[in-house]
Wavefront OBJ file of the C-alpha trace (Angstrom):
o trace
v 0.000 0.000 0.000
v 1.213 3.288 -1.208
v 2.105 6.002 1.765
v -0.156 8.726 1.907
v 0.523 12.108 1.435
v 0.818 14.416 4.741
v -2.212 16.562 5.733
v -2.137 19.782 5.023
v -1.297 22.653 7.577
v -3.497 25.354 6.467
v -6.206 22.728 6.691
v -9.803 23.770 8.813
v -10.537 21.602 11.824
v -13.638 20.167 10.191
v -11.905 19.151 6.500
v -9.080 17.887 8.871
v -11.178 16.076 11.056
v -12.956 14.231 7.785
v -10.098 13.286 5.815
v -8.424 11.274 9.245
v -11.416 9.649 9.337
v -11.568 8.772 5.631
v -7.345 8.108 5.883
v -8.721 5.284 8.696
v -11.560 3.684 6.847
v -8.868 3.640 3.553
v -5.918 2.173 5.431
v -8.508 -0.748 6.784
v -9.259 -1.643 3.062
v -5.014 -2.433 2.900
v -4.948 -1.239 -0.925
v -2.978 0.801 -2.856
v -4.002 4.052 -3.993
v -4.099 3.042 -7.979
v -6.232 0.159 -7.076
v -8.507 1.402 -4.986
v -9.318 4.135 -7.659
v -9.764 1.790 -10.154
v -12.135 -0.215 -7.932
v -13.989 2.790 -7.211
v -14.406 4.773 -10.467
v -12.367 7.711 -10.284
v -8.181 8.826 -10.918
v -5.568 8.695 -8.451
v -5.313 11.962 -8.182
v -8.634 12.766 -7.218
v -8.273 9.834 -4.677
v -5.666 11.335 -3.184
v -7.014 14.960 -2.666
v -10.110 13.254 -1.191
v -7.458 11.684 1.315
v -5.075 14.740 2.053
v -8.006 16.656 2.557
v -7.173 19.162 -0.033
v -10.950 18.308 -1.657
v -14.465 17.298 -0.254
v -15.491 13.823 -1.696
v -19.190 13.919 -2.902
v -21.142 12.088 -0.209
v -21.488 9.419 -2.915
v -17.605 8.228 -2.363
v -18.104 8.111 1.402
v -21.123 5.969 1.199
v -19.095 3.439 -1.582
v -15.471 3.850 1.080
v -17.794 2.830 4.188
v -19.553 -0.204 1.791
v -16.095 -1.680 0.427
v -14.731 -1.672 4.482
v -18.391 -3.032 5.309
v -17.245 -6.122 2.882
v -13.512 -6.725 4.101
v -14.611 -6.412 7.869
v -17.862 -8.955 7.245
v -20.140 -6.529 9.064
v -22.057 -3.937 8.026
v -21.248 -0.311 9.233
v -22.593 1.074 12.312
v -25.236 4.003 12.277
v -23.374 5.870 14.690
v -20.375 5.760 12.731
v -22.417 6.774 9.373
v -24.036 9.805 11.681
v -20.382 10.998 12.458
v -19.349 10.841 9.045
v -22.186 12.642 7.588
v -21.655 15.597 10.383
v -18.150 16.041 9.644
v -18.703 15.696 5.514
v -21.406 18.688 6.631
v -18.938 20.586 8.418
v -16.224 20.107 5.927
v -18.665 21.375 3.147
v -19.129 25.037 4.969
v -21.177 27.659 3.763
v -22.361 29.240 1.166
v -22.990 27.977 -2.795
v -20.260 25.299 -1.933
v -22.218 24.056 0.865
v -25.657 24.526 -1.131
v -24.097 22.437 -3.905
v -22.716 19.754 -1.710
v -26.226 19.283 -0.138
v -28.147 19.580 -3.483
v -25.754 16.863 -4.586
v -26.275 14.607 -1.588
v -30.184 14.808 -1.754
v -29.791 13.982 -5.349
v -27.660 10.971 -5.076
v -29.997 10.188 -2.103
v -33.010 10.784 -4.753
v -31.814 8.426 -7.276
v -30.927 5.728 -4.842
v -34.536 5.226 -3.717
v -35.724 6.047 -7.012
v -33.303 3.062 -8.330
v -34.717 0.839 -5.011
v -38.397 2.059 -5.833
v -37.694 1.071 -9.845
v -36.132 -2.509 -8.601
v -39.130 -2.824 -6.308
v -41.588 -1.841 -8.743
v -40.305 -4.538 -11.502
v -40.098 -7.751 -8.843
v -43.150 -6.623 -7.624
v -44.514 -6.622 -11.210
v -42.651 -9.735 -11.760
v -44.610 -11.201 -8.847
v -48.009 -10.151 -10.010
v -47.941 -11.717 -12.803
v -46.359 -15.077 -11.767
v -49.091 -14.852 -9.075
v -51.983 -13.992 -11.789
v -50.763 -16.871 -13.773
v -51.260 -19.358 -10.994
v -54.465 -17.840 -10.573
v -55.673 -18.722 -14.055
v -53.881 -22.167 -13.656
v -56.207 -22.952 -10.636
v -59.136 -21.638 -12.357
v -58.634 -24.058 -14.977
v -58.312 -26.708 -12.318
v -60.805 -25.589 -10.433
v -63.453 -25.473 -13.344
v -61.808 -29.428 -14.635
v -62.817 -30.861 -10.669
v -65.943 -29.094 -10.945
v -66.466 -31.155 -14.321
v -64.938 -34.252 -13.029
v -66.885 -33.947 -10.067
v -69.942 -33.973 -10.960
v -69.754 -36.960 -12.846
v -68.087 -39.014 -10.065
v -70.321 -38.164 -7.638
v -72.244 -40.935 -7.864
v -69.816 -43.874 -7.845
v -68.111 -41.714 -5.035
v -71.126 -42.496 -3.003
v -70.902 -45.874 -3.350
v -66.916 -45.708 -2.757
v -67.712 -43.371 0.473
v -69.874 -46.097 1.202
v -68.113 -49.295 0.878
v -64.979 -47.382 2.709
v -67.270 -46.804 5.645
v -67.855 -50.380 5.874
v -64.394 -50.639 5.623
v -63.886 -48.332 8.485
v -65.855 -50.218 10.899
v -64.476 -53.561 9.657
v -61.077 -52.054 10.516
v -62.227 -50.281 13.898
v -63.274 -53.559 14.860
v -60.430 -55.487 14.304
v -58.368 -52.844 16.091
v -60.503 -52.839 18.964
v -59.833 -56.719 19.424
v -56.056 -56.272 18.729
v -56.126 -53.429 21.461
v -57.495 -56.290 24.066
v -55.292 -58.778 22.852
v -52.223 -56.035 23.288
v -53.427 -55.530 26.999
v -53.756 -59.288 27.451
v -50.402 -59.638 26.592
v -48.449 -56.761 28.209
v -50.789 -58.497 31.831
v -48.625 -61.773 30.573
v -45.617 -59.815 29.758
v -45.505 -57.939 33.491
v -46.084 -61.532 35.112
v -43.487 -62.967 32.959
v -40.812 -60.292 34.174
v -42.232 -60.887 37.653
v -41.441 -64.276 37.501
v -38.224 -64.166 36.034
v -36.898 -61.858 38.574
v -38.256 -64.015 41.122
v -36.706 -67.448 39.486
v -33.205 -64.497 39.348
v -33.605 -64.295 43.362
v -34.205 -67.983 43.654
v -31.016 -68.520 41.771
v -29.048 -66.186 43.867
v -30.076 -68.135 47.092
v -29.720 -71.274 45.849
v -26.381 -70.305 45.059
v -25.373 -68.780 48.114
v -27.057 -72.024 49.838
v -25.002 -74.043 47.327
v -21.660 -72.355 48.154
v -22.072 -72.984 52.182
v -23.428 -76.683 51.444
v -19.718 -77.184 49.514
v -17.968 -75.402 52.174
v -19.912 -77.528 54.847
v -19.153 -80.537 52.679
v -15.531 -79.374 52.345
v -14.994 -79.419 56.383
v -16.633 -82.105 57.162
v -14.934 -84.376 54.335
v -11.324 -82.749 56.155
v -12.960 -83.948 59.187
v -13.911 -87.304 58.345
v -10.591 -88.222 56.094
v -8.689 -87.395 59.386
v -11.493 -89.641 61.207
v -10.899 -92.648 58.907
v -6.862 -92.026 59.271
v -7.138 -92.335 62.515
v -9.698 -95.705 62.119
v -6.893 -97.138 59.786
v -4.180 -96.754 62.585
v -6.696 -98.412 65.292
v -7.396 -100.898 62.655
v -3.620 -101.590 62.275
v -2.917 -101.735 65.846
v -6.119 -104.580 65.889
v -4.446 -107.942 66.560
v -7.805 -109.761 66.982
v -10.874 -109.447 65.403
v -12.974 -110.086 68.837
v -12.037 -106.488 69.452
v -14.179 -105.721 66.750
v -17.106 -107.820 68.132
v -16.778 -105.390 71.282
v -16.665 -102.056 69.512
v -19.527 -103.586 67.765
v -21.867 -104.923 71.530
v -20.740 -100.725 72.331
v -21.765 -99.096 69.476
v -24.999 -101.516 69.556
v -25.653 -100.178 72.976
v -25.177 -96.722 71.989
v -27.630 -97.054 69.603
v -30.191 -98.209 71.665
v -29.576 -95.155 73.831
v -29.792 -93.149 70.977
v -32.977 -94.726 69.643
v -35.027 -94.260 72.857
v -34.189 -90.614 73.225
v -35.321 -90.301 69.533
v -38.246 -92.447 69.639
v -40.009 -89.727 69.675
v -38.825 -87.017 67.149
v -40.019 -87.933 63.500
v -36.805 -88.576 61.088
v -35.103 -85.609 59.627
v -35.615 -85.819 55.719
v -31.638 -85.662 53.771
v -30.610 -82.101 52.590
v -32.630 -81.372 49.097
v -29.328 -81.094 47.436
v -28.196 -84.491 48.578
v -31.311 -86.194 47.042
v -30.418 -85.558 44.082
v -27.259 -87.674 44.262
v -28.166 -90.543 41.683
v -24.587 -91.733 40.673
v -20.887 -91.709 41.923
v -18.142 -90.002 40.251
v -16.949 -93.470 39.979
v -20.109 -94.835 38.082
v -17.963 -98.162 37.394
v -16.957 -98.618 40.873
v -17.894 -102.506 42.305
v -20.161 -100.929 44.914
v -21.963 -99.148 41.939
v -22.200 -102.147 39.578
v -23.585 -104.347 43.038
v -26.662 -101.266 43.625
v -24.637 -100.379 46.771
v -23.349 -96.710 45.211
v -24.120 -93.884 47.854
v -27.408 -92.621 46.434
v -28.856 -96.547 46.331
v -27.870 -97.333 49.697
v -29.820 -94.215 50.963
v -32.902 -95.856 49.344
v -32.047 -99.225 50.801
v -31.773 -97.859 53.951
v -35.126 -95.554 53.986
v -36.810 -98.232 52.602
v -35.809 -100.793 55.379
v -36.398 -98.840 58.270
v -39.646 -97.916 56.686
v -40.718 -101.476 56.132
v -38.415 -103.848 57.792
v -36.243 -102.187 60.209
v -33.687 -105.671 60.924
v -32.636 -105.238 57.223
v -30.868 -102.143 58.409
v -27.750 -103.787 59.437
v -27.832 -106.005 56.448
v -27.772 -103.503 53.923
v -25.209 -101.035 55.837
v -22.576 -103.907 56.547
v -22.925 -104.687 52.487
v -22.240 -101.160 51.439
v -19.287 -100.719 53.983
v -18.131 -104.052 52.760
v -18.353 -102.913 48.984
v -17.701 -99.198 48.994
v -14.420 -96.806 48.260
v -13.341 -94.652 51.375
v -14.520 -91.706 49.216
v -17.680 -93.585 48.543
v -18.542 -93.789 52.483
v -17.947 -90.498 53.150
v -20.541 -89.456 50.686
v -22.448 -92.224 52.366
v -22.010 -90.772 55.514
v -23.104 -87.053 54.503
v -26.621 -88.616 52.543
v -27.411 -90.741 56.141
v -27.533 -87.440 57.986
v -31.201 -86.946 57.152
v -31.768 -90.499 59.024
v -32.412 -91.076 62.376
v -29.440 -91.094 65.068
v -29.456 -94.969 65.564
v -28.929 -95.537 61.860
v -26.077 -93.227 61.526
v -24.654 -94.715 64.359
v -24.975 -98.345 63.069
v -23.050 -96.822 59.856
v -19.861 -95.246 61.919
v -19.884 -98.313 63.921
v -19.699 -100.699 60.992
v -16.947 -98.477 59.336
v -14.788 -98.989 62.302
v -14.749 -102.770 62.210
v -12.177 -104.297 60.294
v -12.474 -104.497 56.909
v -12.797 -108.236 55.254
v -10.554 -109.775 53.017
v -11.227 -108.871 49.136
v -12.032 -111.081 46.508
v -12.437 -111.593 43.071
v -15.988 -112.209 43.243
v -17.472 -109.203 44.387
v -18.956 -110.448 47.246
v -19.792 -114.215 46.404
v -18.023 -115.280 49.098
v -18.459 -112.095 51.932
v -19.868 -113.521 55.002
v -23.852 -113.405 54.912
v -25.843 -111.269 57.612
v -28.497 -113.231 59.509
v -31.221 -110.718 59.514
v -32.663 -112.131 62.944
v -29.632 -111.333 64.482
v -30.428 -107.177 64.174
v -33.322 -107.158 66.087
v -35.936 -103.262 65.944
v -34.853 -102.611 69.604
v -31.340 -102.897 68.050
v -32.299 -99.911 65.438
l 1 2 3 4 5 6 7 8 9 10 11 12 13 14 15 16 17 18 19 20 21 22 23 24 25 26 27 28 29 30 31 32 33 34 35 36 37 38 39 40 41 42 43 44 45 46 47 48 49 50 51 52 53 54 55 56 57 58 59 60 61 62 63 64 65 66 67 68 69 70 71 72 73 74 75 76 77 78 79 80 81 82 83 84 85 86 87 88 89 90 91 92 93 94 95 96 97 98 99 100 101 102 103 104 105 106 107 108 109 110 111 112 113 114 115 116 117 118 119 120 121 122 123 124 125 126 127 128 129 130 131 132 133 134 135 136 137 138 139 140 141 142 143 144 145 146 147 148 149 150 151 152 153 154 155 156 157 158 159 160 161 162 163 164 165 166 167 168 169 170 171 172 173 174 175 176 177 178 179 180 181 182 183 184 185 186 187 188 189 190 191 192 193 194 195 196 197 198 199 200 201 202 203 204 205 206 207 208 209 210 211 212 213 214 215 216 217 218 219 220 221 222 223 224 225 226 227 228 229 230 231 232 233 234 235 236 237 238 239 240 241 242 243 244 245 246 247 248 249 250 251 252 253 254 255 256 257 258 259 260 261 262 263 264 265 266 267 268 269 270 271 272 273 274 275 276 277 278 279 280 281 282 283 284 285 286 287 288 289 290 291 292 293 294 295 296 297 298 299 300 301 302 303 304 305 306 307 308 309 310 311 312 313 314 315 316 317 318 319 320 321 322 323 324 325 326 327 328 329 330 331 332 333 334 335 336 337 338 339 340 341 342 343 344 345 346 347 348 349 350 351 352 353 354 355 356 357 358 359 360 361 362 363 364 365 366 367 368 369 370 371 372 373 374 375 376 377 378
């Protein structure tokens, strides 16, 4: 950008105070002198007396200066700013025929700017009326061909209108039994979401219950493997087997102590989660393939002291005779629904010495005489 010539010194206050303000809005375009005249219609020279303030620009070159800085700042210019230009372009205009011509030419350039407006106003305005007046006679014409058209539909409207009716209440029907059916099923949808948060809270417990049964089930398996280590070593240190026959006359007369204390309390049912027990991890085991695993001697048992109480014995002594070590203690924890005297019999017949194996799973085990358990004895 070209510098600008220096302000005059014989300059008035008012021309002085115009052309800084006209020096401002010019610098803020940030174009050189040649270009801006170019851009805005008039020599350089005549540019640059507007600037030095050596000549009055027309009103007309303020308005175009504050429009160009209007477009480089994105805004448009502010009314207070215009007002303070158009005092000081009235100040720097003075008095006189100067002054009278300077106002003469800003009403006139004022004149022919709303006449110019009013002449681009007038001709969209015209534009408009007719565009509007041809729509106009467009819908008359439409309006007079549905007029035509209608009245020689009417009748087989009617008979549509009609048959749409039925329709209608066909369809209002049919809506009004899906609207039943809807509320049917959200009352099945709430109970189903009932239920499954109550089968969720059943779940929880049964887990919680499930995790103290195993750590229950956990102790007491410590418990009895250190029981049944400490069996072994008594049955080690067992020289004769009439030592048995005693533990077996005490634990028989424990029983009976047992059984008349209890004779009166109904039998404890097994824990739910023990009835379920229908096979051995060891499904091949010979106390499994002889109907002596854990979960069949519980039914052998229940069913004997339900029917024919001296069979107890008989069917205890064949599943201690027959079963693993990890076998009885699963034993042991599905007899703990069973009376005292029973579970009794049980630890008493695990402590006796173990027989001699054979080959024959059994054949040869020494037979129980079933009048030798007599009820007292259970």
């Amino acid at each position: 950008m070209a510098q600008l010539e220096p302000l005059a010194a014989d300059l008035s206050e008012a021309k002085r105070a115009l052309a800084e303000a006209l020096r401002t809005l010019y610098k803020a375009l940030n174009l050189s002198m040649g270009r801006y005249a170019i851009r805005c219609r008039t020599d350089k020279g005549t540019l640059s007396r507007y600037l030095s303030g050596a000549r009055v620009p027309p009103w007309s070159f303020i308005m175009l200066l504050l429009e160009h800085v209007s477009e480089v700042k994105g805004q448009p210019a502010n009314e207070d700013a215009v007002a303070l230009l158009r005092d000081l372009y009235i100040r720097a205009a003075g008095t006189g025929s100067a002054r009278r011509s300077q106002d003469l030419q800003f009403l006139l350039e004022e004149a022919d700017q709303q006449a110019r407006e009013a002449a681009s106003l007038e001709k969209v305005l015209r534009n408009a009326v007719h565009d509007l007046q041809q729509q106009v006679n467009h819908l008359n014409v439409e309006i007079n061909t549905l007029r035509a058209a209608r009245a020689a539909e009417r009748q087989a409207v009617g008979a549509e209108v009609e048959r749409f009716s039925r329709d209608t209440e066909d369809l209002k029907s049919e809506r009004d039994s899906l609207a039943q059916e809807v509320e049917i099923l959200r009352g099945q949808l709430r109970e189903a979401i009932k239920a499954r948060e109550l089968a969720e809270e059943k779940c929880d417990q049964l887990e919680r219950q499930l995790e103290q049964a195993e750590s229950r089930e956990a102790k007491e398996e410590q418990n009895n493997t250190e029981k049944e280590r400490q069996a072994a070593k008594e049955d080690e240190s067992s020289a004769e087997s009439s030592y048995g026959d005693v533990q077996t006359k005490i634990a028989l007369l424990e029983m009976q102590l047992l059984n008349l204390r209890e004779a009166t309390r109904p039998p404890e049912p097994p824990p739910a989660y023990l009835l379920d027990v229908e096979k051995d991890d060891d499904t091949g085991s010979r106390a499994a393939r002889q109907g002596y695993s854990p979960g069949e001697t519980l039914r052998r048992v229940d069913a004997a002291h339900k029917d024919k109480p001296t069979n107890v014995r008989k069917v205890l002594s064949r599943a201690v005779e027959l079963q693993t070590p990890a076998e009885i203690i699963v034993t042991r924890a599905l007899l703990r629904g069973m009376p005292a005297a029973v579970r009794d019999l049980f630890e008493a017949l695990v402590l006796l010495p173990a027989p001699a194996p054979n080959d024959d799973d059994g054949a040869n085990s020494p037979q129980v005489n079933e009048t030798e358990t007599t009820a007292a004895e259970l």
